[in-house]
C-alpha positions as CSV (number, residue, x, y, z in Angstrom):
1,X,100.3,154.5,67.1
2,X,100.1,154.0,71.0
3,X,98.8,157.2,73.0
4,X,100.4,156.8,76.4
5,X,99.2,159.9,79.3
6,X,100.9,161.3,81.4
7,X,101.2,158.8,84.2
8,X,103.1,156.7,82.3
9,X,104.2,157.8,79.1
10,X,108.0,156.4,78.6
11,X,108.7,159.8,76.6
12,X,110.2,162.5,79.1
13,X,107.9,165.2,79.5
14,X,105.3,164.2,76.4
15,X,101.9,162.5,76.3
16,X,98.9,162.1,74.2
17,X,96.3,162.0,77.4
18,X,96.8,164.7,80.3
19,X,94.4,163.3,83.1
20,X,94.6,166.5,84.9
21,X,93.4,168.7,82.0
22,X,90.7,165.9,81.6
23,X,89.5,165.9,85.4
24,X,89.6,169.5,85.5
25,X,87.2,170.3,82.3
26,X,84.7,167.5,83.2
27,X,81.5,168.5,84.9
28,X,79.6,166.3,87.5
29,X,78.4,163.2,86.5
30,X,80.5,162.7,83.2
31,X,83.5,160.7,82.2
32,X,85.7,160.9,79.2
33,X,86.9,158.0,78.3
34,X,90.0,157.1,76.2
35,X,92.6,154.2,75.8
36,X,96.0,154.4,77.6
37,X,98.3,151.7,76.2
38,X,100.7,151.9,78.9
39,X,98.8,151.6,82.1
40,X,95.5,150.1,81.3
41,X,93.6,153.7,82.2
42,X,90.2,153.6,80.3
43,X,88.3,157.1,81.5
44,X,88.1,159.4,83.9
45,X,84.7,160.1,86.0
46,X,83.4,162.5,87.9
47,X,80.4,161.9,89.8
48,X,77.5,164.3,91.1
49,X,79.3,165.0,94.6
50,X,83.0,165.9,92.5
51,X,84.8,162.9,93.2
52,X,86.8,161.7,90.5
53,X,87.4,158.2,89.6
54,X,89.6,156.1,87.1
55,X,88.8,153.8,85.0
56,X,91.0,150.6,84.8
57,X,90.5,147.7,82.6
58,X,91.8,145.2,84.7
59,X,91.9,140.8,83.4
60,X,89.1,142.3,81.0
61,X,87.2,144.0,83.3
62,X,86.5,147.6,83.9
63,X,87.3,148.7,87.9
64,X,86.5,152.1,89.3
65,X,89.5,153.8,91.5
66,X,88.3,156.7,93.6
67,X,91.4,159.2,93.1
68,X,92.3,162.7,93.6
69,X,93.5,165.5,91.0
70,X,96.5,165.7,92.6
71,X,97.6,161.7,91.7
72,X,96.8,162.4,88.1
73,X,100.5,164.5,88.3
């Protein structure tokens, strides 16, 4: 079955992946990593300052997108 987060999941209101619960509970210098089938999202990482970054798999390769919490809703 395809997990879809909550970015993109085409079901009102329901996802399997909540970024922001993800982001929020990692610790500096860790990632989570997971497999969105709607939007290509591969992991979430935090590094040692408390920047969070997402993982994209983009033509087969994995690109790092500095973000914020807030674009995660």
């Amino acid at each position: 079955m395809s997990e879809y987060c909550n970015k993109c999941s085409p079901f009102k209101n329901q996802h399997d992946i909540d970024l922001v619960k993800i982001a929020l509970k990692l610790k500096k210098g860790y990632s989570t990593n997971f497999i969105c089938e709607g939007c290509n999202n591969r992991a979430v990482y935090k590094d040692d300052q408390g920047l969070l970054y997402l993982a994209k798999s983009v033509k087969g390769e994995i690109e790092l997108h500095l973000t914020t919490i807030e674009q995660f809703m």
